[in-house]
BALOBA-1460 file (C-alpha; in Angstrom, 3 decimals):
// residues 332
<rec num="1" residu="x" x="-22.569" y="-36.936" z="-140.043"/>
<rec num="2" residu="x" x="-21.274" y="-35.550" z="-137.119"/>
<rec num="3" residu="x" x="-17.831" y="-36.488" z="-135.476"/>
<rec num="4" residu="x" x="-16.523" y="-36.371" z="-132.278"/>
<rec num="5" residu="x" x="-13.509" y="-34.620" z="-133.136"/>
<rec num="6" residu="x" x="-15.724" y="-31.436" z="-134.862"/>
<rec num="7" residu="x" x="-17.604" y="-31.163" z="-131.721"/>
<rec num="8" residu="x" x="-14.604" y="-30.978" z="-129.763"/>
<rec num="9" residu="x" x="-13.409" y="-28.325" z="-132.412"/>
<rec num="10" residu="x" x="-16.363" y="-26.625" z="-131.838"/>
<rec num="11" residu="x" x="-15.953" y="-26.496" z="-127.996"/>
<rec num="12" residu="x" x="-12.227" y="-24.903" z="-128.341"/>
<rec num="13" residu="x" x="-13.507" y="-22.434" z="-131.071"/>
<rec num="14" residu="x" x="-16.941" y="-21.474" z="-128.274"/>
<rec num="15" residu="x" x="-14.148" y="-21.149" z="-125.495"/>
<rec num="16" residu="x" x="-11.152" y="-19.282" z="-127.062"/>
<rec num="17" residu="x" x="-13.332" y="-16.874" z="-129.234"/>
<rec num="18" residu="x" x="-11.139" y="-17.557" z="-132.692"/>
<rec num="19" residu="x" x="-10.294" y="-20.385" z="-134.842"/>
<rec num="20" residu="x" x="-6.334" y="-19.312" z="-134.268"/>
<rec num="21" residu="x" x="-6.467" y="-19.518" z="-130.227"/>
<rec num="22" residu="x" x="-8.776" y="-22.857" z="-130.766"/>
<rec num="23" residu="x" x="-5.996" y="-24.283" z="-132.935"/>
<rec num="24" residu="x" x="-3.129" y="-23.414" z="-130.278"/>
<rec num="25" residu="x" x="-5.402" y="-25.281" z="-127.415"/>
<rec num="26" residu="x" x="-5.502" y="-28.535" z="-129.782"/>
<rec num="27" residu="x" x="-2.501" y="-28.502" z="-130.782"/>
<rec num="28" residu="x" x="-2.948" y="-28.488" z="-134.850"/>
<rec num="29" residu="x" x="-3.144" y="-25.607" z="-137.224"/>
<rec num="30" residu="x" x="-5.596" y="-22.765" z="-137.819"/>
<rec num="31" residu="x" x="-6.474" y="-23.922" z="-141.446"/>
<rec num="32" residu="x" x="-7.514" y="-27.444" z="-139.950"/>
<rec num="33" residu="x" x="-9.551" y="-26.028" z="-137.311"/>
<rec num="34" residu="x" x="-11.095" y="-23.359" z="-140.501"/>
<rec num="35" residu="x" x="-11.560" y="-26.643" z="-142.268"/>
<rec num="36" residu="x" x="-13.528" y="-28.968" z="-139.235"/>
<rec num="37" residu="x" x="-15.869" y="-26.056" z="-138.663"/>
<rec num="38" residu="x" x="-16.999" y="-26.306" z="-142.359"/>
<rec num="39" residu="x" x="-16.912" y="-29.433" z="-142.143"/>
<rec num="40" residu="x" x="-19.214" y="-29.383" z="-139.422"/>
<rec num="41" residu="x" x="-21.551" y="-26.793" z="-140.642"/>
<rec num="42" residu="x" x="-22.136" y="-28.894" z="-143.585"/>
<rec num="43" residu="x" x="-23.449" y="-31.525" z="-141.453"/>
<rec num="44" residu="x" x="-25.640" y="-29.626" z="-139.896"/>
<rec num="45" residu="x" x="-26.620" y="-27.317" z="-143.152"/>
<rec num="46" residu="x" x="-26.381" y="-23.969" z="-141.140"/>
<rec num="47" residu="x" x="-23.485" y="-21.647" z="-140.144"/>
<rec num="48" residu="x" x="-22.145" y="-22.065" z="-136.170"/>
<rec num="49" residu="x" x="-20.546" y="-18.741" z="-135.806"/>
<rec num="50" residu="x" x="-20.640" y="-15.752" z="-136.457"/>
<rec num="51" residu="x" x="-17.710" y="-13.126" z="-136.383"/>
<rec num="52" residu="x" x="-17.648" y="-10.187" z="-133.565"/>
<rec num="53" residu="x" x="-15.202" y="-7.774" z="-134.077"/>
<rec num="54" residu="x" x="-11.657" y="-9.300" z="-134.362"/>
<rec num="55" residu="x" x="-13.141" y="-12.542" z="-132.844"/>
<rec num="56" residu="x" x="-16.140" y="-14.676" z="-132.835"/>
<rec num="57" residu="x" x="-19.094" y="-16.186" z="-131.212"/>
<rec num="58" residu="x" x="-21.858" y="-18.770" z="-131.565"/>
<rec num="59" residu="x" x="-24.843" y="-18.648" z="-133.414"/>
<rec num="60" residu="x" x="-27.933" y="-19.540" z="-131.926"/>
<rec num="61" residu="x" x="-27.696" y="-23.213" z="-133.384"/>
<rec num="62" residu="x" x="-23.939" y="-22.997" z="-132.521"/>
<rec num="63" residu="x" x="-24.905" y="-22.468" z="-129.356"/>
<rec num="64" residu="x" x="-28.032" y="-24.967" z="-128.921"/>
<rec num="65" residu="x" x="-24.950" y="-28.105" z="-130.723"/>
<rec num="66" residu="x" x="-22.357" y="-27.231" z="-128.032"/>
<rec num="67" residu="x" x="-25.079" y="-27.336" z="-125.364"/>
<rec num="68" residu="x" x="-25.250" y="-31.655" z="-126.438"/>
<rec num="69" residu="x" x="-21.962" y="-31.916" z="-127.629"/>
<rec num="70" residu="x" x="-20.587" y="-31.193" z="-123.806"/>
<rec num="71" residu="x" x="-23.082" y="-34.403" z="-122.819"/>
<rec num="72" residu="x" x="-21.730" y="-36.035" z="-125.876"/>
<rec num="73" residu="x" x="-17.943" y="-35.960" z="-125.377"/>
<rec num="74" residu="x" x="-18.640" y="-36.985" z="-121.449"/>
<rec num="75" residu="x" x="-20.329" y="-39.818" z="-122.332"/>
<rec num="76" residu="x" x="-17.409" y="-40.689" z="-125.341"/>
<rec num="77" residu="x" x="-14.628" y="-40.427" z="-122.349"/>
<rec num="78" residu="x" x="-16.891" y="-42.363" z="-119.984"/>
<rec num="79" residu="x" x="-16.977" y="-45.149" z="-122.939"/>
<rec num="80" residu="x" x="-13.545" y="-45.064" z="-124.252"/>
<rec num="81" residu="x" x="-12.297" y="-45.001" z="-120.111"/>
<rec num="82" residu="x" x="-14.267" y="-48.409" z="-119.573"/>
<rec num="83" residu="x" x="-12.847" y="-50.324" z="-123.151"/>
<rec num="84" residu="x" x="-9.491" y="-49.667" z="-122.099"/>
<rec num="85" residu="x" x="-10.583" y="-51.099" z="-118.534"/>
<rec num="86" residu="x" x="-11.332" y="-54.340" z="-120.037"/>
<rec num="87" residu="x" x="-7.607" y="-54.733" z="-120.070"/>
<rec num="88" residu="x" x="-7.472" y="-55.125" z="-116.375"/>
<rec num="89" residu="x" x="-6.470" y="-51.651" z="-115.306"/>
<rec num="90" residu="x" x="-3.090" y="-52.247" z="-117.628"/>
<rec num="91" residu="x" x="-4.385" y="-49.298" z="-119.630"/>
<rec num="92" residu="x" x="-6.189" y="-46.502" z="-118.976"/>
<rec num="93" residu="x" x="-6.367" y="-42.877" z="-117.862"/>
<rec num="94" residu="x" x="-7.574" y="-40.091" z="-115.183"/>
<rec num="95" residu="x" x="-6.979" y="-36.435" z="-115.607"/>
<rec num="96" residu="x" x="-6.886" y="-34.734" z="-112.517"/>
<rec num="97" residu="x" x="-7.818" y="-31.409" z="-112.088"/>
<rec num="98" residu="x" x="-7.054" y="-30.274" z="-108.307"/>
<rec num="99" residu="x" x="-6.867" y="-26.532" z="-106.370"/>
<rec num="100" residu="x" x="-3.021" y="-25.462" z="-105.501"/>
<rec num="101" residu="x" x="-3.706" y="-26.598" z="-101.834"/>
<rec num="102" residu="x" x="-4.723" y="-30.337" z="-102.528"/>
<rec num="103" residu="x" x="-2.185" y="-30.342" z="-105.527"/>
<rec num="104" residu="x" x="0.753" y="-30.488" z="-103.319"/>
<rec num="105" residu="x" x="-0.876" y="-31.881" z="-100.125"/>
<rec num="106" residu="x" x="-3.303" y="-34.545" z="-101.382"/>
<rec num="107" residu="x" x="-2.735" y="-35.226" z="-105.246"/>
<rec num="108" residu="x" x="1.340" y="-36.480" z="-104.669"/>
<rec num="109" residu="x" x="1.004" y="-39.325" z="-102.258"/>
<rec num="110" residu="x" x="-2.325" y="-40.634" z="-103.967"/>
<rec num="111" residu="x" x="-0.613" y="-41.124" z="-107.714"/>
<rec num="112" residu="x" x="2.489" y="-42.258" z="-105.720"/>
<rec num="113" residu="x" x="-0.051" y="-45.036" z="-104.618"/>
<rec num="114" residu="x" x="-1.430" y="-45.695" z="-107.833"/>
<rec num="115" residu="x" x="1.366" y="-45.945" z="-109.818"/>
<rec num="116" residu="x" x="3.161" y="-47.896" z="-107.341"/>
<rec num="117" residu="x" x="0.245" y="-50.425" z="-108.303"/>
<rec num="118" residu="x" x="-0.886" y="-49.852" z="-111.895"/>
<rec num="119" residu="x" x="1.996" y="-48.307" z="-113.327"/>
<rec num="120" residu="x" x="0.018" y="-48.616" z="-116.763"/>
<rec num="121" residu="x" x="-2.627" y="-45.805" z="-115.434"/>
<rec num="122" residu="x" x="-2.065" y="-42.605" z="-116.835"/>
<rec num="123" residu="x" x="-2.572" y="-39.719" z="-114.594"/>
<rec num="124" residu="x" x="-2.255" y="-36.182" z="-115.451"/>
<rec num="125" residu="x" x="-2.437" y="-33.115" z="-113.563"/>
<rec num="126" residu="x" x="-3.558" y="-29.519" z="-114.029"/>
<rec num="127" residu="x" x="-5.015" y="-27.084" z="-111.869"/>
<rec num="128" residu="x" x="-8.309" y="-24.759" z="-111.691"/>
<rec num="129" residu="x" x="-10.387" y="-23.631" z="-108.893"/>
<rec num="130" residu="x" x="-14.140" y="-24.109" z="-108.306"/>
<rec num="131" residu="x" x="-16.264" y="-23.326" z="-109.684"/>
<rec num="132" residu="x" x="-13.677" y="-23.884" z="-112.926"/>
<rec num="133" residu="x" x="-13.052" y="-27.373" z="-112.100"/>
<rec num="134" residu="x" x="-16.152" y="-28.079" z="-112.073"/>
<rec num="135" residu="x" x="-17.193" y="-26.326" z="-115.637"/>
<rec num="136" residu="x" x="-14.182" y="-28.607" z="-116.682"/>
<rec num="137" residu="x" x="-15.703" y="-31.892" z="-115.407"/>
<rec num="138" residu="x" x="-19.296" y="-31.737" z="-116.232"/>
<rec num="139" residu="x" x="-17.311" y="-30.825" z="-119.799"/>
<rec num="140" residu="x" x="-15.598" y="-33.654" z="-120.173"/>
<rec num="141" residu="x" x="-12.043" y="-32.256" z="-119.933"/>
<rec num="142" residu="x" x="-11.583" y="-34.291" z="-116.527"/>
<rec num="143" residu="x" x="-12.322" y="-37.547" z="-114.750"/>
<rec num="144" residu="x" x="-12.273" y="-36.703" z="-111.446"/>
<rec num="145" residu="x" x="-11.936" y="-32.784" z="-109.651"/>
<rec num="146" residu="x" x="-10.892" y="-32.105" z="-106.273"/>
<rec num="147" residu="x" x="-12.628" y="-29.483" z="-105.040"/>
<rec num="148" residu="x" x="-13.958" y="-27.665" z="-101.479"/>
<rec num="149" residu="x" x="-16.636" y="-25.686" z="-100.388"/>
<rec num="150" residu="x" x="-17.888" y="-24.038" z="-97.284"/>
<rec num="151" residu="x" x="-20.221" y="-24.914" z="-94.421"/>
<rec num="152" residu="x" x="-23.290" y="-22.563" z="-94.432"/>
<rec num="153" residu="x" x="-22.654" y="-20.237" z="-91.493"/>
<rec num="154" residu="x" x="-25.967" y="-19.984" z="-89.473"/>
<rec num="155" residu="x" x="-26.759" y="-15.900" z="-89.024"/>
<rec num="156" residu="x" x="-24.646" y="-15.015" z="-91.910"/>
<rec num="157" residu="x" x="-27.467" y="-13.967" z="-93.412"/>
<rec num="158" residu="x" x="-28.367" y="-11.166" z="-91.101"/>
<rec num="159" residu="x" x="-25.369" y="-9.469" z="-91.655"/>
<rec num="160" residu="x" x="-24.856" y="-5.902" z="-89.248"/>
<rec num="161" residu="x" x="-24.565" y="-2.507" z="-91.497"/>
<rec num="162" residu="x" x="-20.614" y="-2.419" z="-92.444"/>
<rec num="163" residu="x" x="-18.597" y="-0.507" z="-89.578"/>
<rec num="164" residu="x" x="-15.046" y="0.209" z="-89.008"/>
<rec num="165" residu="x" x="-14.527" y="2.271" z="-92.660"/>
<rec num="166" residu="x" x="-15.513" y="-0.726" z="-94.760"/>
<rec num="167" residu="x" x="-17.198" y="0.719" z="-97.879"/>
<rec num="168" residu="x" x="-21.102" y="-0.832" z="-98.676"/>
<rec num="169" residu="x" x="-19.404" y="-1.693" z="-102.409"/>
<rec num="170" residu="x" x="-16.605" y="-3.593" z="-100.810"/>
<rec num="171" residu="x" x="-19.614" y="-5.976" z="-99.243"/>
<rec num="172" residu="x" x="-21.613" y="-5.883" z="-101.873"/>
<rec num="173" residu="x" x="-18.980" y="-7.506" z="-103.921"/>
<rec num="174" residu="x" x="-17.727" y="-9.939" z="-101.355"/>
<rec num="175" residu="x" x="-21.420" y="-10.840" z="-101.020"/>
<rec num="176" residu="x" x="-21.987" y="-10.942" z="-104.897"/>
<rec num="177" residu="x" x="-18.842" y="-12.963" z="-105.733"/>
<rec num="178" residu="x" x="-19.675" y="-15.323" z="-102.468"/>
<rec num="179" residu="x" x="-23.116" y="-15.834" z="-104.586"/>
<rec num="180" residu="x" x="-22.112" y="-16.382" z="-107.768"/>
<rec num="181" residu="x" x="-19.131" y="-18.948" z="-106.592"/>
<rec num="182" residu="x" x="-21.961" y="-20.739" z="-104.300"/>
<rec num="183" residu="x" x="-24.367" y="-21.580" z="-107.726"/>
<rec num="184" residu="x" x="-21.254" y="-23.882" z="-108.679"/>
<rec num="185" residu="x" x="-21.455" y="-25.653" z="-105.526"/>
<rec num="186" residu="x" x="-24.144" y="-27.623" z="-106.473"/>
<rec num="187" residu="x" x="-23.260" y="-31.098" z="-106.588"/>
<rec num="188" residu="x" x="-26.532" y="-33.405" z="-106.776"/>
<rec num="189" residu="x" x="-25.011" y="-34.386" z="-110.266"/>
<rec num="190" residu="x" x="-22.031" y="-35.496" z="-109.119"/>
<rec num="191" residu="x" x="-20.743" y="-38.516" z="-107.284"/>
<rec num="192" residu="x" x="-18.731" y="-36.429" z="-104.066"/>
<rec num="193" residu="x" x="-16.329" y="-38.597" z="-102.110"/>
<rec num="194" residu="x" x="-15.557" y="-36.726" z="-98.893"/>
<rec num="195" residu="x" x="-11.946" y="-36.564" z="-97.939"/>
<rec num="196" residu="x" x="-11.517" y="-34.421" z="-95.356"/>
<rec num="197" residu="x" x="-12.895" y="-31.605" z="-92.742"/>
<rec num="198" residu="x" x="-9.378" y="-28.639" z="-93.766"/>
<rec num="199" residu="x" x="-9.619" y="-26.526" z="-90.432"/>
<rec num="200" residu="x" x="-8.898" y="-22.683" z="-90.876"/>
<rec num="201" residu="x" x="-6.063" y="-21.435" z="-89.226"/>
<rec num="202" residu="x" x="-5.769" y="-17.980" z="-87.619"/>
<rec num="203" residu="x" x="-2.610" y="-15.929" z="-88.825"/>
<rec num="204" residu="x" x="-1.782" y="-13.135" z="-86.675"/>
<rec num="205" residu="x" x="1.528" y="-11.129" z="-86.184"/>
<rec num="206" residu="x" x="3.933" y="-12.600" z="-83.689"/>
<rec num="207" residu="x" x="3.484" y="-9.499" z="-81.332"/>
<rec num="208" residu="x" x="-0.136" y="-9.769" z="-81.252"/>
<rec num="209" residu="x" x="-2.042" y="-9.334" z="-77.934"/>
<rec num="210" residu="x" x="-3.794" y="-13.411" z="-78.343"/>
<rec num="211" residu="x" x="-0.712" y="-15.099" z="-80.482"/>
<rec num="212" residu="x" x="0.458" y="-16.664" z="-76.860"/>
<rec num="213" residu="x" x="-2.689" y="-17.527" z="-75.534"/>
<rec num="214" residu="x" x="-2.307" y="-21.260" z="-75.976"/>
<rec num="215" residu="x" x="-6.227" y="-22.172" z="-77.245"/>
<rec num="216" residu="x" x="-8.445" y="-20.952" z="-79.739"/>
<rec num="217" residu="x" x="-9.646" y="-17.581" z="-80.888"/>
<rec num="218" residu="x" x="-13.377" y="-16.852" z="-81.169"/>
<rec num="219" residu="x" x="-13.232" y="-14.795" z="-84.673"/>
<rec num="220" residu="x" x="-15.308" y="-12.009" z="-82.325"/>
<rec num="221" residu="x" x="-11.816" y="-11.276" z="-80.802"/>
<rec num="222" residu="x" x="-10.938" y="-9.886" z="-84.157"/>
<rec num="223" residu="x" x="-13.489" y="-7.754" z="-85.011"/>
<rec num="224" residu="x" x="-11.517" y="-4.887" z="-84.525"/>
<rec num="225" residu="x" x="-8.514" y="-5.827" z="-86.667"/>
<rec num="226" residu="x" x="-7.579" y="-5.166" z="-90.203"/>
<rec num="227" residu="x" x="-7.783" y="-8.004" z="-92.414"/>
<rec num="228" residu="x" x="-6.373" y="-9.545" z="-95.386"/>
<rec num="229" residu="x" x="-8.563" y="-12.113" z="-97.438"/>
<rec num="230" residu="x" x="-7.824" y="-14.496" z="-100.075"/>
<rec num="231" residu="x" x="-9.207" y="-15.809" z="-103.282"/>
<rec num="232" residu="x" x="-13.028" y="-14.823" z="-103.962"/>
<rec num="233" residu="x" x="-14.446" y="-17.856" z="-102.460"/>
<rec num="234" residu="x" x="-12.506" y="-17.444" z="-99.383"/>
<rec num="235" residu="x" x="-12.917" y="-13.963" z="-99.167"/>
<rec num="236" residu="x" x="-16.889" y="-14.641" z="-99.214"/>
<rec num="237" residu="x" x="-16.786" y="-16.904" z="-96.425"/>
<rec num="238" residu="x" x="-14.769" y="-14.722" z="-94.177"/>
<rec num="239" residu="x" x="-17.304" y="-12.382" z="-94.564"/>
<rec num="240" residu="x" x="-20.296" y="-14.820" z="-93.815"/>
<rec num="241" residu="x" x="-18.307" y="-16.144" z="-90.667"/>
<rec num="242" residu="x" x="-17.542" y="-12.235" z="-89.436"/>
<rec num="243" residu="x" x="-21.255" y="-11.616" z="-90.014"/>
<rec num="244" residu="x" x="-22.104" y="-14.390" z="-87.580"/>
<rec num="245" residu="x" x="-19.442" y="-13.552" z="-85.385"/>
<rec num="246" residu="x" x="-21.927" y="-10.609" z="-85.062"/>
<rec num="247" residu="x" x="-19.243" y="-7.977" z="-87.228"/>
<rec num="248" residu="x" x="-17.899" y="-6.925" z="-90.503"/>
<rec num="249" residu="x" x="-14.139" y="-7.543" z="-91.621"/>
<rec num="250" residu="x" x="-12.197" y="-4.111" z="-92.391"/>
<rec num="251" residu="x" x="-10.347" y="-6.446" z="-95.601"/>
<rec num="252" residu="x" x="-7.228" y="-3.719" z="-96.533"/>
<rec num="253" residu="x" x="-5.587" y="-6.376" z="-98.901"/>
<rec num="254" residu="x" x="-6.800" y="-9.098" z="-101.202"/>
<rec num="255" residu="x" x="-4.491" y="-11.694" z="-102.632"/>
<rec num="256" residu="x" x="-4.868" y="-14.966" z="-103.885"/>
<rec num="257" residu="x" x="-1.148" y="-15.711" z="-103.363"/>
<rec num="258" residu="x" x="-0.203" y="-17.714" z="-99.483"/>
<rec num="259" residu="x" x="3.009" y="-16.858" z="-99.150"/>
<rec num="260" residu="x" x="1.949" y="-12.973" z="-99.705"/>
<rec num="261" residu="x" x="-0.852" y="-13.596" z="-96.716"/>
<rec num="262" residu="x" x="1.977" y="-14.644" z="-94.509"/>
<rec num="263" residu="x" x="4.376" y="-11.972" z="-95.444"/>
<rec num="264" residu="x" x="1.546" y="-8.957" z="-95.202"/>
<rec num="265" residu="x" x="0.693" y="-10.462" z="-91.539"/>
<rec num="266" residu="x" x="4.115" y="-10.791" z="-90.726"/>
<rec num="267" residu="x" x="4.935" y="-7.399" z="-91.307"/>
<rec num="268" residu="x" x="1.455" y="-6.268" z="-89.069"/>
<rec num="269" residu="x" x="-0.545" y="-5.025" z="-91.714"/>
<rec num="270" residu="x" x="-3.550" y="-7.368" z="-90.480"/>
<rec num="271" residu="x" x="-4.884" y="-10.861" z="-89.661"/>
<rec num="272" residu="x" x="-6.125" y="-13.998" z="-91.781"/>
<rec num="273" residu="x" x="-7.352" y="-17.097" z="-92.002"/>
<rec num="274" residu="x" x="-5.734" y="-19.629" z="-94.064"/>
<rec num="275" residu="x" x="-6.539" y="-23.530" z="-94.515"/>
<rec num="276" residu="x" x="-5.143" y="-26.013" z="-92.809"/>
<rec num="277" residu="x" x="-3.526" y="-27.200" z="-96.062"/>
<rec num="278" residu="x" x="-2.165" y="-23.776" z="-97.493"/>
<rec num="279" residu="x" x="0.109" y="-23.969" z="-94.396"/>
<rec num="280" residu="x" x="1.507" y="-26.511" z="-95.411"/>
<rec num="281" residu="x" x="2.815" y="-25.242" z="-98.586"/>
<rec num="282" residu="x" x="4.426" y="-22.184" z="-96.873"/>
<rec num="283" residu="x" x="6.712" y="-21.123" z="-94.173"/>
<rec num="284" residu="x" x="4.551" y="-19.343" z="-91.911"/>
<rec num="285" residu="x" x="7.793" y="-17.144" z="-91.018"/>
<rec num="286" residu="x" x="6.969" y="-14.105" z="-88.461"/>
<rec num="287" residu="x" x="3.516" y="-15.058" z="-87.650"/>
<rec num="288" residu="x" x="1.462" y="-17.165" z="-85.431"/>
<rec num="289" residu="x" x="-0.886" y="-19.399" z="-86.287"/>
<rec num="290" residu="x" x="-3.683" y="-20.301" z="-83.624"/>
<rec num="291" residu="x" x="-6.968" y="-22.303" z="-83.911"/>
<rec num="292" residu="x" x="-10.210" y="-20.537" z="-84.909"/>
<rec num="293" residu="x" x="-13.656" y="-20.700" z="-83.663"/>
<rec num="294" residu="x" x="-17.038" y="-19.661" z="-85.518"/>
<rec num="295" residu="x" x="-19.782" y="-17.961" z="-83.581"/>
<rec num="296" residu="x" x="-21.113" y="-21.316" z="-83.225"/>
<rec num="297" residu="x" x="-18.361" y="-22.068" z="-80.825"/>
<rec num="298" residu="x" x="-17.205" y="-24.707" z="-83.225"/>
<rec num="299" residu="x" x="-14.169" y="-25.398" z="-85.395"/>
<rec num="300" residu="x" x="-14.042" y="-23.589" z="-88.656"/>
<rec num="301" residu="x" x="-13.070" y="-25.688" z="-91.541"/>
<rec num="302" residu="x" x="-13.600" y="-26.240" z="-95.269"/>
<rec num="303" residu="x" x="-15.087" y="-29.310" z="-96.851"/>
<rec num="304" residu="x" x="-12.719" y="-31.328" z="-99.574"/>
<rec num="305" residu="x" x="-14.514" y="-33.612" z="-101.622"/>
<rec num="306" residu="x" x="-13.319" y="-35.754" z="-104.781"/>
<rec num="307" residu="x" x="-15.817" y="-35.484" z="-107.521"/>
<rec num="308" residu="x" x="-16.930" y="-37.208" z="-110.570"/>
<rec num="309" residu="x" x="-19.827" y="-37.913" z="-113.206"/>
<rec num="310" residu="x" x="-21.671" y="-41.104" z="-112.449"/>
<rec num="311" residu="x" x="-20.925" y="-42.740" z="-115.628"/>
<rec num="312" residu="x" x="-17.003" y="-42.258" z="-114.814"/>
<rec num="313" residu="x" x="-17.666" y="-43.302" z="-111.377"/>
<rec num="314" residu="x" x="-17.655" y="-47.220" z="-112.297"/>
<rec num="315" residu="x" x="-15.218" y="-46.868" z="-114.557"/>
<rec num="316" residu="x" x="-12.234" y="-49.040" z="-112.708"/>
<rec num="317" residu="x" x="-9.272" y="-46.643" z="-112.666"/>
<rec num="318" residu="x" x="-11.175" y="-43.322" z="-111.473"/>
<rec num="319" residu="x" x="-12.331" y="-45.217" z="-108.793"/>
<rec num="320" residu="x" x="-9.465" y="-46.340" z="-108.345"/>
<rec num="321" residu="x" x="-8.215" y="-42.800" z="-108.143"/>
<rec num="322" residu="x" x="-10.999" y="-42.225" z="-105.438"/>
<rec num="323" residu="x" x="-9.894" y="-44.692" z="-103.804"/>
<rec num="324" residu="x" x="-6.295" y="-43.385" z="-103.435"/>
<rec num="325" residu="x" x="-7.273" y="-40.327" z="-103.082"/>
<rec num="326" residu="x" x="-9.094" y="-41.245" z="-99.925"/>
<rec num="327" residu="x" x="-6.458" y="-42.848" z="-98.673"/>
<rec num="328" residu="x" x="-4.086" y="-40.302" z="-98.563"/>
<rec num="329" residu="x" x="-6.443" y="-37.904" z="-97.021"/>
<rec num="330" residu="x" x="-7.328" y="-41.062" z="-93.925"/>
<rec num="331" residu="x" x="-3.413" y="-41.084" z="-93.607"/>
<rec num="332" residu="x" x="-2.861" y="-37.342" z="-92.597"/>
């Protein structure tokens, strides 16, 4: 027979590549984990993995069990979420997983909330990017992910040939990682709660020739400038919304870390656009923020959404996390 507890054995073993970094993840010993996957094995009367070197990897019916067993252990949290519902919402749990932004902008108020209210929901934290968060959800690890994604840019396709020194393999990989971070932003799965439009904010040095104009910047105003980009998903929408601005960003400097952005603007290496939220996470010391308009004329901004698998969705307390969640994003 097979057991919940071996498929989620075989999950950390498929994810960490060894039976010693599975055992560290689940918190029990490598002989246990050596023990489960026999265990397992013998249910199924056919090995599950096969070793690679120093570590190991699935076998082709290793791979075809963890394909049902990530359907399996959603629908087990979706069931054990709504028994402990029965309760009245005096038990129960939702693990959040959440971007840095929304962690400390959103996430704090909306537990605040909850807790204040059901102080016998258990919420836990951790933090992962999409598409990650995602992976995580549809995997059962979560109940609900806050996540974000980007408005198509119209023209963005019909980017011009790169100008101003950028190499063609700098594009190229903006482009590539902009595609392969856009396949996880397919949520007709899901259940998406919309939270909130996150406006990007222009970050230029406080000498610069538009940082006392007063009103927005078209993002054409800055074609000539030297820019600095942030994580990949970010950095692939800057350059869709440059190519529709009619341009292509010269990005000197990369970083996935805000308070670097501000400090390598502040000291006039370049420009950027943060969100709304990062802002508020760090002291935008030496710089100037200003408003920033697409080539559409309108606002640019970032959608953040709240999502979930159906089942969870009528499961009391993740809607009840919704719900909260929502709230703290009307009250901004």
């Amino acid at each position: 027979m097979i057991e919940a507890r071996h498929l989620r054995v075989l999950r950390a073993v498929a994810r960490t590549g060894s039976f010693s970094a599975a055992a560290r993840e689940l918190g029990c010993t490598q002989p246990a984990i050596s023990q489960q996957m026999k265990a397992l094995e013998k249910s199924v009367d056919t090995p599950l993995v096969v070793r690679s070197g120093r570590g190991m990897q699935l076998s082709e019916a290793g791979r075809v069990l963890l394909k049902h067993a990530t359907g399996i252990l959603a629908g087990l949290s979706a069931a054990e979420e709504e028994v402990a519902a029965i309760a009245g919402l005096r038990a129960g749990r939702v693990r959040l997983v959440s971007f840095p932004t929304a962690s400390s902008t959103l996430v704090p108020p909306a537990v605040a909330r909850l807790r204040g209210t059901h102080p016998g929901v258990r919420v836990s934290l951790v933090e992962a990017e999409p598409p990650e968060s995602l992976a995580m959800l549809r995997g059962g690890e979560c109940e609900v992910a806050l996540a974000f994604r980007y408005p198509q840019t119209p023209g963005s396709a019909a980017a011009p040939a790169p100008a101003h020194g950028t190499p063609r393999e700098a594009r190229a990989e903006a482009n590539l990682e902009a595609q392969q971070l856009s396949a996880g932003a397919d949520w007709s799965d899901l259940v998406a709660t919309p939270l909130l439009d996150d406006p990007l904010v222009g970050l230029l040095p406080a000498g610069h020739r538009l940082a006392g104009r007063g009103g927005p910047v078209e993002l054409a105003e800055l074609a000539e400038e030297q820019w600095i980009a942030g994580c990949p998903q970010c950095r692939g929408h800057l350059v869709e919304l440059c190519a529709g601005a009619g341009f292509e960003p010269r990005i000197d400097f990369a970083t996935d870390d805000y308070p670097a952005v501000v400090g390598l603007v502040a000291a006039g290496l370049g420009v950027a656009v943060l969100p709304g939220l990062a802002l508020e996470s760090v002291r935008p010391d030496g710089v100037a923020t200003v408003a920033v308009h697409a080539a559409s004329g309108a606002p640019a901004v970032r959608q953040v959404v709240a999502l979930t698998l159906p089942d969870l969705a009528e499961v009391p307390a993740v809607a009840l996390m919704l719900e909260r969640l929502s709230g703290a994003a009307a009250d901004r």
